[in-house]
Z-matrix of the N, CA and C atoms (Angstrom, degrees):
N
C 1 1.442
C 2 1.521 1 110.24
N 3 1.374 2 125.09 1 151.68
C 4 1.041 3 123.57 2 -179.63
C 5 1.421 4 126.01 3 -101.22
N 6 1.795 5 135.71 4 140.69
C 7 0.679 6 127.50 5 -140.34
C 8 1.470 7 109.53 6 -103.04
N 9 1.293 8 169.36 7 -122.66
C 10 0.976 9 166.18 8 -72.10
C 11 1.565 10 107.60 9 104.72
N 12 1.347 11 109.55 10 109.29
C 13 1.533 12 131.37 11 166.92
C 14 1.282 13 118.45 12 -55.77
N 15 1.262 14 99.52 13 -58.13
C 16 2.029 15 109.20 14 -169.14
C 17 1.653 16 98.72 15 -121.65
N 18 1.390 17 98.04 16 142.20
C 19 1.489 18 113.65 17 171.57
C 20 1.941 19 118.78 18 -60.56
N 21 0.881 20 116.98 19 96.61
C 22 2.006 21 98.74 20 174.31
C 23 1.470 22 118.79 21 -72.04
N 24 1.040 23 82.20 22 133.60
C 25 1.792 24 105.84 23 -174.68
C 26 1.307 25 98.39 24 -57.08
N 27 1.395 26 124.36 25 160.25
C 28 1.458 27 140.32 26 177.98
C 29 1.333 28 119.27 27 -74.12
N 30 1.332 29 100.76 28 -23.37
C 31 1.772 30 104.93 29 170.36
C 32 1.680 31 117.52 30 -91.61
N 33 1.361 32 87.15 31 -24.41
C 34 2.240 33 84.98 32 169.47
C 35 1.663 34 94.88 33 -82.66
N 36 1.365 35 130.32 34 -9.22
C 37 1.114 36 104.85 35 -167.95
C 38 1.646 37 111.84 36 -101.99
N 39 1.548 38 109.32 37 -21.67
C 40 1.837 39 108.92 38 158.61
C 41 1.398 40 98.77 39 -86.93
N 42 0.876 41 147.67 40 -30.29
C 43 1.756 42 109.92 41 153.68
C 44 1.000 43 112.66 42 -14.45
N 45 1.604 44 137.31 43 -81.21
C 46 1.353 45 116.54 44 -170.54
C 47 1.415 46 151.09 45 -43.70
N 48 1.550 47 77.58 46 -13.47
C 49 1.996 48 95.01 47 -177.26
C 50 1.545 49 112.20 48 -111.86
N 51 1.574 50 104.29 49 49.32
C 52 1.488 51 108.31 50 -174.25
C 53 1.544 52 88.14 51 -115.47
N 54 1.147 53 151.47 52 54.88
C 55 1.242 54 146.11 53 -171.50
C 56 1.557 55 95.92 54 -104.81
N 57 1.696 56 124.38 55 -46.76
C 58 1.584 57 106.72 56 176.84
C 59 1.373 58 133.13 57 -27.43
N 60 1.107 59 103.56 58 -169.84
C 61 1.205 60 134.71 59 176.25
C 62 1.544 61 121.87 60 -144.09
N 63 1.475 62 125.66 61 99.65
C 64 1.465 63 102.35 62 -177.64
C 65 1.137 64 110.37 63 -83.86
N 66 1.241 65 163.21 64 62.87
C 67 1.808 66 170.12 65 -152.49
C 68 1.116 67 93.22 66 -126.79
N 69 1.390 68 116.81 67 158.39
C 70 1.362 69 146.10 68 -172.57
C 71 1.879 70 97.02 69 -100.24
N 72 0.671 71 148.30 70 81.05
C 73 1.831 72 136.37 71 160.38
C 74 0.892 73 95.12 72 29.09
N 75 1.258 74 124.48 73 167.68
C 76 1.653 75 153.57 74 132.32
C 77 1.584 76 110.29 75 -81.82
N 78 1.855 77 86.88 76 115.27
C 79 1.632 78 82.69 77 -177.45
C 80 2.057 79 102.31 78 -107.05
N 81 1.496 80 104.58 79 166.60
C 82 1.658 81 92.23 80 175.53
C 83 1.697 82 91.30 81 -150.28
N 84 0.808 83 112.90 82 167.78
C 85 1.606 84 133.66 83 161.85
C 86 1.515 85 126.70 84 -54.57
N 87 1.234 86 139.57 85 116.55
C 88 1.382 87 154.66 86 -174.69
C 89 1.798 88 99.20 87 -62.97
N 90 0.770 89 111.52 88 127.26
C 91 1.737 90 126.54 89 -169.63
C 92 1.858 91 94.60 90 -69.36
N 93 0.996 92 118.34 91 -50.48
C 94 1.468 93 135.78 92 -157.12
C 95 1.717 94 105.08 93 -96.33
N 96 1.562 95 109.46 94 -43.42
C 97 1.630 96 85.41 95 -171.16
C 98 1.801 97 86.62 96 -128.81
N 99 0.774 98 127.83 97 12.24
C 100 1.973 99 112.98 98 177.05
C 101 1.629 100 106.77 99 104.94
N 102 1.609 101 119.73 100 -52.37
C 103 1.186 102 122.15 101 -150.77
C 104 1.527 103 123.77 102 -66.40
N 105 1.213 104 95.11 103 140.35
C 106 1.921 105 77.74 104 -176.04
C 107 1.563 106 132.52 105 -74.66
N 108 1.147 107 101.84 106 134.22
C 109 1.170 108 117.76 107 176.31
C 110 1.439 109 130.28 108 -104.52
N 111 1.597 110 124.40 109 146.09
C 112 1.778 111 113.60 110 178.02
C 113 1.669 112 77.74 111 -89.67
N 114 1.999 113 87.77 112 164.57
C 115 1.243 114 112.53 113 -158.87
C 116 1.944 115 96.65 114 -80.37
N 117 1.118 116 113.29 115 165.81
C 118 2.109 117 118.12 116 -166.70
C 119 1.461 118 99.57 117 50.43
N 120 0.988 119 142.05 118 25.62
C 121 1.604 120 140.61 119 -174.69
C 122 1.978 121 101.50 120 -104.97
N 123 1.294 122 112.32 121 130.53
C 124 1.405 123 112.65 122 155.01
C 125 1.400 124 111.12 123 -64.71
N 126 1.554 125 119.68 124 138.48
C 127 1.376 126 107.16 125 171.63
C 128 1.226 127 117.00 126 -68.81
N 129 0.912 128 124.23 127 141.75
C 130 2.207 129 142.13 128 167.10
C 131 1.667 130 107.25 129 -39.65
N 132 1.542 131 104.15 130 -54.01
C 133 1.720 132 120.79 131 -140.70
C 134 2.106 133 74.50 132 -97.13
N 135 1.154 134 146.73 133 -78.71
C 136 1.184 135 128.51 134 -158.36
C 137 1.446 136 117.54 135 -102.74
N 138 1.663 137 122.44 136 -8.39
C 139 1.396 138 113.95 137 -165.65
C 140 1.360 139 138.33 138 78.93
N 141 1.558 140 100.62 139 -7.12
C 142 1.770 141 110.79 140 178.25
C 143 1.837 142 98.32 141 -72.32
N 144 1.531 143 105.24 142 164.06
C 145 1.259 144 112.32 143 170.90
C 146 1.387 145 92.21 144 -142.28
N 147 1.572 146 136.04 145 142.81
C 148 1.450 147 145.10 146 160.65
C 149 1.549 148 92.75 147 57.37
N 150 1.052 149 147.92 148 43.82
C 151 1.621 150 142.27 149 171.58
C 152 1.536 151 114.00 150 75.49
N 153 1.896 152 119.00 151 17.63
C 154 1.481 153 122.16 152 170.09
C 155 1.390 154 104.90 153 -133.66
N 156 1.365 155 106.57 154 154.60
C 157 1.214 156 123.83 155 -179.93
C 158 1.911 157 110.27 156 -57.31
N 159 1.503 158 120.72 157 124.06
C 160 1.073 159 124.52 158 179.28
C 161 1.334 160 113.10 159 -94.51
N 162 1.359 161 107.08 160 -68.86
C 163 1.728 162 114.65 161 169.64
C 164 1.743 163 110.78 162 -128.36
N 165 0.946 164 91.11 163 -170.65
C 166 1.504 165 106.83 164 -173.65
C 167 1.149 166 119.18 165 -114.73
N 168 1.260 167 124.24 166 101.69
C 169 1.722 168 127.86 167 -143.75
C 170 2.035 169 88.52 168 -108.94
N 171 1.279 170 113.64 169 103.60
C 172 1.438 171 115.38 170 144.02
C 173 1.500 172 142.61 171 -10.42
N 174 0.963 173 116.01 172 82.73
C 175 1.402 174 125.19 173 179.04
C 176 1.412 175 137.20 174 98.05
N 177 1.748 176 93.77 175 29.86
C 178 1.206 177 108.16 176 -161.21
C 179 2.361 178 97.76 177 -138.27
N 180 1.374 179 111.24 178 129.88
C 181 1.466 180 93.15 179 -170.39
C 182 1.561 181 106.26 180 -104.69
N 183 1.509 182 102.44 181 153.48
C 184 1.436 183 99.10 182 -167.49
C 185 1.455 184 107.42 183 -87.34
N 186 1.276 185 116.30 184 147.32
C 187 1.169 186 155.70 185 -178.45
C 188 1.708 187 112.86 186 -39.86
């Protein structure tokens, strides 16, 4: 394998790890029970996804 000529500096080298994002989600409202939800997320509090039942969340009765 071949080796590397010149040393990279520490600042060309976190350059590469600037790909984040520091943002908070996008949060929105649960169609079915109020609670907020991030957006493609099953809700937590009832389990609906797009206005249907996703899973079956424990201890909670359906509507």
């Amino acid at each position: 394998m071949p080796h590397p000529k010149h040393r990279f500096s520490v600042t060309r080298s976190k350059k590469r790890r600037t790909h984040y994002k520091a943002e908070l989600p996008t949060v929105s409202n649960c169609s079915n029970c109020g609670a907020a939800v991030e957006y493609h997320r099953v809700c937590p509090e009832c389990g609906h996804y797009r206005g249907k039942l996703a899973i079956e969340v424990s201890g909670t009765a359906e509507k």
